[in-house]
Backbone bond lengths (Angstrom), bond angles and torsions (degrees), N, CA, C in turn:
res aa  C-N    CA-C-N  psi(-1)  N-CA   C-N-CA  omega(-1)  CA-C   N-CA-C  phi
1 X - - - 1.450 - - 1.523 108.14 -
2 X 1.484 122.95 153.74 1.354 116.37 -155.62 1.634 82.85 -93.16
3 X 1.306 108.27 149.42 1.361 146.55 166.80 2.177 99.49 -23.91
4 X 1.570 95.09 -61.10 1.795 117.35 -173.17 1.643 92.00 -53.56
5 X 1.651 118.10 -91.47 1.535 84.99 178.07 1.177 155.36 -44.50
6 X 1.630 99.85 -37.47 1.793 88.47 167.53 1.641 109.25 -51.32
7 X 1.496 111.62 -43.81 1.713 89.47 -167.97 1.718 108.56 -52.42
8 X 1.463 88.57 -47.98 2.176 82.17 -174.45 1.321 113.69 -39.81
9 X 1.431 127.95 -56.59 1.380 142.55 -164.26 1.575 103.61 -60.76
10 X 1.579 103.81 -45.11 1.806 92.68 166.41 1.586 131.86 -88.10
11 X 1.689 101.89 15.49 1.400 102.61 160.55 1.531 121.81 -106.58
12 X 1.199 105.25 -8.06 1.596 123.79 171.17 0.999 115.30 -67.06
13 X 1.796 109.49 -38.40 1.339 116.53 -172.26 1.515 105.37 -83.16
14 X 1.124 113.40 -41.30 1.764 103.64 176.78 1.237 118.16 -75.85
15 X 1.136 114.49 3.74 1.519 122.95 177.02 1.621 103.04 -101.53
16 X 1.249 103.69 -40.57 1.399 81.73 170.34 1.573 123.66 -90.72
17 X 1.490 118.90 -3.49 1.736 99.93 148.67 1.265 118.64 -79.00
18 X 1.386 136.66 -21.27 1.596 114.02 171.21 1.054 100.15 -51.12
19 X 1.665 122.61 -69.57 1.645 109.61 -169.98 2.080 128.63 -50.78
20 X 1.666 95.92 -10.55 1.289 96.59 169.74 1.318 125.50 -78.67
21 X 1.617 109.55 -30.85 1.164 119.30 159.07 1.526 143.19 -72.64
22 X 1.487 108.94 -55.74 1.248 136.66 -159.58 1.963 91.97 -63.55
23 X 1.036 145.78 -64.09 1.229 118.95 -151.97 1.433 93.85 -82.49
24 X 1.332 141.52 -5.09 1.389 121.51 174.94 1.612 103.89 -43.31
25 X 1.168 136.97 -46.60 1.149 162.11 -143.17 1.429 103.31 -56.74
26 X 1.739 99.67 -46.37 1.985 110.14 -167.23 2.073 90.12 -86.74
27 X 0.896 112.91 -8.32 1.202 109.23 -168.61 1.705 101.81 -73.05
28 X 1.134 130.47 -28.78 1.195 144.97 -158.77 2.110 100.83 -73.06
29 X 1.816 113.97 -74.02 0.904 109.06 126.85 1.443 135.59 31.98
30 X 1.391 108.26 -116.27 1.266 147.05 164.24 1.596 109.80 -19.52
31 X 1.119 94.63 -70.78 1.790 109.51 -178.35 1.476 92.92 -66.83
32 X 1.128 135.65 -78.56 1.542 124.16 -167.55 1.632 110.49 -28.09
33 X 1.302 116.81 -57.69 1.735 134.54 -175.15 1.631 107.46 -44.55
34 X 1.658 108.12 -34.09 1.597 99.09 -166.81 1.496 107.72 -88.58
35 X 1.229 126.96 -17.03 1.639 118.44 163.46 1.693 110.06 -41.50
36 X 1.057 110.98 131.94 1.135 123.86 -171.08 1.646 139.11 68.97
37 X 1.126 106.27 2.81 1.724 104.46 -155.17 1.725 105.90 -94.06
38 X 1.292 111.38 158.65 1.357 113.11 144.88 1.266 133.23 -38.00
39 X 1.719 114.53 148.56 1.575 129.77 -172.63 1.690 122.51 -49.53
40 X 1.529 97.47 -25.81 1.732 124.46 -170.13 1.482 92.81 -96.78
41 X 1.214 114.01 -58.24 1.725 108.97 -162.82 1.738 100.20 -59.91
42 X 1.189 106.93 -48.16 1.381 119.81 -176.49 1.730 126.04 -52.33
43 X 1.382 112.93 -43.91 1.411 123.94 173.27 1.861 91.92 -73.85
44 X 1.262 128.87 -41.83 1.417 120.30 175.64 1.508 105.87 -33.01
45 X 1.426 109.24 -87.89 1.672 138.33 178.93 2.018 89.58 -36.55
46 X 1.237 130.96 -65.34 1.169 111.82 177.66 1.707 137.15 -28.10
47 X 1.320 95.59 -60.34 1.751 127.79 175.65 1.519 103.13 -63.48
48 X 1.289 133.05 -27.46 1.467 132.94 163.72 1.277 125.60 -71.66
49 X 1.612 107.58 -29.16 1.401 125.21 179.48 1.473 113.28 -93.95
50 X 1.322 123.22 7.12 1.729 147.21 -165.90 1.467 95.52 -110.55
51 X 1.538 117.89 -75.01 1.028 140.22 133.51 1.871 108.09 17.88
52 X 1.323 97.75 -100.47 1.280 109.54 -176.45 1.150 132.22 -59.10
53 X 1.554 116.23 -18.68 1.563 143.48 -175.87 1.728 87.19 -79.25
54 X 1.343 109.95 -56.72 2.022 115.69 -175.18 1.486 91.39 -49.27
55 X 1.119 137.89 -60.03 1.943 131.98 -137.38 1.661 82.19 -67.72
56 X 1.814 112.48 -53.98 1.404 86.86 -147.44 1.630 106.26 -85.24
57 X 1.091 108.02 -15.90 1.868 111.71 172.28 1.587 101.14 -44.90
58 X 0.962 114.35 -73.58 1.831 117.48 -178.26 1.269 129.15 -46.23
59 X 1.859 95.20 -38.72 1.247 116.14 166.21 1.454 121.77 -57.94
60 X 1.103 115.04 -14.98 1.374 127.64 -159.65 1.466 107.28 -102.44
61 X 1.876 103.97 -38.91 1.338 106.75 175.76 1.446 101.33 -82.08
62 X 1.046 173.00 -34.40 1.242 162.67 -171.68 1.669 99.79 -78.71
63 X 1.325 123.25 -13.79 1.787 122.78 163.20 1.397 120.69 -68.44
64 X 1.580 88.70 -41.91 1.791 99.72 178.54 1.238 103.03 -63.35
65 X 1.133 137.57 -75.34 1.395 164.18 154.58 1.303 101.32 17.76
66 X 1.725 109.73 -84.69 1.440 128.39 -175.26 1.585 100.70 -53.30
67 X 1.434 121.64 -31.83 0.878 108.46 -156.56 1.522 121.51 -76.46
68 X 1.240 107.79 -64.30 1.636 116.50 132.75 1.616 124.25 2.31
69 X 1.344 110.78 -77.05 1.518 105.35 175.74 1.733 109.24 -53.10
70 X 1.662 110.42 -37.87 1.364 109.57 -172.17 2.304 107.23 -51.90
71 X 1.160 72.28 -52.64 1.446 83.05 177.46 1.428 120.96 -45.48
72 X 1.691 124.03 -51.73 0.974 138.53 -178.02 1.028 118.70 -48.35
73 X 1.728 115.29 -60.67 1.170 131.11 -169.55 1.876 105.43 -99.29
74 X 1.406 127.99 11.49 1.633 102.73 179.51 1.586 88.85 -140.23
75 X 1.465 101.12 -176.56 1.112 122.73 -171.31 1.554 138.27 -24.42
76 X 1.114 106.55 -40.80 1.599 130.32 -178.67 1.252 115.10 -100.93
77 X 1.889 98.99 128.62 1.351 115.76 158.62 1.246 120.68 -63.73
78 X 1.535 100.29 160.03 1.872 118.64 -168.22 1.969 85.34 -76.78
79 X 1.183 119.64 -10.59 1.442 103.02 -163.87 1.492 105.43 -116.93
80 X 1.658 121.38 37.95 1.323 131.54 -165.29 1.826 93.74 -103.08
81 X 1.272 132.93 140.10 1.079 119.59 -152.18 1.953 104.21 -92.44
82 X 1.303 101.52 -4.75 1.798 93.34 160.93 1.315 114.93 -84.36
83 X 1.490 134.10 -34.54 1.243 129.07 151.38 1.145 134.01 -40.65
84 X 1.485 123.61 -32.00 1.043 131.43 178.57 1.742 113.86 -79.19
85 X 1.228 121.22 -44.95 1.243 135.02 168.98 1.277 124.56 -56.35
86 X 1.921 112.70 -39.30 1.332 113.70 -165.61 2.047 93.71 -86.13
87 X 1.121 121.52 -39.40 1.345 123.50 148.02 1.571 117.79 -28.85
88 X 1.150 113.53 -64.39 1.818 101.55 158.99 1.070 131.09 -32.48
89 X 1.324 102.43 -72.02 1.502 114.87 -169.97 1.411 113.63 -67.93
90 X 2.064 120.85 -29.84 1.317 97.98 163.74 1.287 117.82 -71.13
91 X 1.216 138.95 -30.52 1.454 129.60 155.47 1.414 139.87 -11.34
92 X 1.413 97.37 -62.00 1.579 130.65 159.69 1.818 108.57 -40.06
93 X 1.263 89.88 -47.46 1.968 100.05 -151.53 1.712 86.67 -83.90
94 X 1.158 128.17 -42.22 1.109 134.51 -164.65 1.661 94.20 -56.24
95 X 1.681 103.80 -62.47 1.320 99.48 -164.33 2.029 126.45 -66.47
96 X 1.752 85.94 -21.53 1.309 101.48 161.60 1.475 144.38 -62.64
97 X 1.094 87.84 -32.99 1.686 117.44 158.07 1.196 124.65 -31.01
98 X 1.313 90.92 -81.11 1.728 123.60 -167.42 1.550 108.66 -83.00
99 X 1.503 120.66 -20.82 1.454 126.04 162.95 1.642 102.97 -72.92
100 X 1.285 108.98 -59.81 1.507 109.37 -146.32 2.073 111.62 -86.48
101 X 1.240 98.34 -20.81 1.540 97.87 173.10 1.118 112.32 -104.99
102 X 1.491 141.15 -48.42 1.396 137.52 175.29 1.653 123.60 -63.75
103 X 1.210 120.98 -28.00 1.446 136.10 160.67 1.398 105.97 -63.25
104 X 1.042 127.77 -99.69 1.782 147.10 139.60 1.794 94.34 34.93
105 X 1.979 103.79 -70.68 1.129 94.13 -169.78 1.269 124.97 -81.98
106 X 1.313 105.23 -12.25 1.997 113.53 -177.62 1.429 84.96 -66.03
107 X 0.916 130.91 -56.75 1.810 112.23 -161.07 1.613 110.20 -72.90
108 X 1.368 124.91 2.71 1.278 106.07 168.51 1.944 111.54 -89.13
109 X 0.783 102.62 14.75 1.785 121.42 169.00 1.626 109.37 -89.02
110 X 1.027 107.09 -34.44 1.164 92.06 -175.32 1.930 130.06 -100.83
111 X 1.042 102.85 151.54 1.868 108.21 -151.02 1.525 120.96 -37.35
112 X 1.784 91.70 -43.79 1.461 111.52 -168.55 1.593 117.07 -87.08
113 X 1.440 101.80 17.49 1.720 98.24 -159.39 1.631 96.51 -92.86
114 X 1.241 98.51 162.79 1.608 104.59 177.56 1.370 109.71 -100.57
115 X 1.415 126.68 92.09 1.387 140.24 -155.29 1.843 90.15 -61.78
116 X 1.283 117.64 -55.74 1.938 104.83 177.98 1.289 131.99 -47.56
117 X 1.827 100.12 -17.34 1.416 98.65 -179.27 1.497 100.74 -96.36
118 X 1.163 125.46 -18.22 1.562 123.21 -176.30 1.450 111.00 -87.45
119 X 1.470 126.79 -17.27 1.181 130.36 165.04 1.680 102.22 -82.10
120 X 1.157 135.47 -49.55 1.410 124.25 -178.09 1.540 106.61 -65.82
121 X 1.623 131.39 -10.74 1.264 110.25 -176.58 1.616 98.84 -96.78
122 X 1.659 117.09 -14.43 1.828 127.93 -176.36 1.880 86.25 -56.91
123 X 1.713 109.57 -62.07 1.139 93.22 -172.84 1.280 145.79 -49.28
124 X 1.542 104.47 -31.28 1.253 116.37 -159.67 1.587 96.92 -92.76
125 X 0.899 119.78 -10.63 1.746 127.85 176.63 1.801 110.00 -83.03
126 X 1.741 101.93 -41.48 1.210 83.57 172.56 1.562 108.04 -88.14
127 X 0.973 139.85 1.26 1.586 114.53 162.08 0.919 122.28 -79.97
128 X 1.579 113.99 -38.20 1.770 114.86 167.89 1.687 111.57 -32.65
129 X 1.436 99.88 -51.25 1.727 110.88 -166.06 0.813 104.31 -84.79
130 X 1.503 151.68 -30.14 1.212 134.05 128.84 1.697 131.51 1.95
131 X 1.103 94.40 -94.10 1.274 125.59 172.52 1.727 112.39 -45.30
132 X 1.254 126.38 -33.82 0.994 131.75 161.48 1.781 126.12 -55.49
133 X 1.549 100.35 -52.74 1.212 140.91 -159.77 2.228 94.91 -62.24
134 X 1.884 87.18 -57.30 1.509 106.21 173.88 1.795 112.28 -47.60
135 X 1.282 103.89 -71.78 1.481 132.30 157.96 1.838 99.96 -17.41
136 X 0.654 135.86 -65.27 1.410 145.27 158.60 1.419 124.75 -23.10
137 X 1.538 84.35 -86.64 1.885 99.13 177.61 1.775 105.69 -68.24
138 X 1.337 119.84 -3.03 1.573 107.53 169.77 1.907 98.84 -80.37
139 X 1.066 117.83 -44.68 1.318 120.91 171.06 1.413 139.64 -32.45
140 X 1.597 79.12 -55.02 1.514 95.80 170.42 1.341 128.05 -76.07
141 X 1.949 112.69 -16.67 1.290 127.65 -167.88 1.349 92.56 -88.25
142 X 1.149 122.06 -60.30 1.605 134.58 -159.52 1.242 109.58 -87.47
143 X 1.394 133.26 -1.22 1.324 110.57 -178.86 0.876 129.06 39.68
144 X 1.442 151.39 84.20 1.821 146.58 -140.17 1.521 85.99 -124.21
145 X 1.549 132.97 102.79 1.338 110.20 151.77 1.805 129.57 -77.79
146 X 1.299 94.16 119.42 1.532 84.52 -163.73 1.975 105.07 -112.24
147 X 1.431 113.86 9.29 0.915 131.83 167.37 2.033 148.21 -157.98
């Protein structure tokens, strides 16, 4: 493969972990602001946090994506043991994802929910995923052979 795409494909790919990462960031924010608020202010702060959950979901698929071709076409085997790990852990994040923010938020719709406990679990989900997300891109930066 010529030299020019791989570079594109590895700027896509780091472009698409900033965007996997980077708006977790306003999410933090966000969740603090909705303790207490009005029905209007509140569906606002919701739709931002919907919002931001979409950039990095997509964001995430265009990571896999790039990532994959990276693999295909460069240096490293699928059986190198940071590949193998950072494959885990997106696994992990994937499933964390889609458990911990889209669940999470259907129940803040509903009457009986205890909006403090569903905002303290938004938080604690986005640092987990955070932290996951980080956990990742150190992987991918550092290459750790650990086997």
């Amino acid at each position: 493969m010529k030299s020019e795409i791989y570079g594109i494909i590895v700027f896509l790919h780091v472009l698409s972990a900033v965007l996997s990462i980077g708006p977790l960031t306003i999410l933090m924010p966000v969740i603090k602001r909705l303790h207490g608020v009005e029905a209007g202010i509140e569906q606002a702060y919701l739709s931002v946090i919907k919002v931001v959950i979409r950039i990095v979901m997509h964001a995430g698929h265009v990571l896999v994506v790039s990532g994959v071709l990276l693999l295909i076409f460069g240096p490293y085997p699928w059986t190198t043991s940071w590949v193998i790990l950072t494959l885990a852990v997106l696994l992990l994040s994937g499933v964390f994802l889609s458990k911990g923010f889209t669940i999470v938020l259907r129940r803040f719709h509903n009457p009986d929910a205890d909006k403090t406990d569903i905002l303290k679990r938004l938080m604690t989900t986005s640092w987990v995923y955070l932290g996951l997300m980080l956990l990742m891109l150190w992987l991918m930066v550092q290459k750790p052979m650990f086997w």
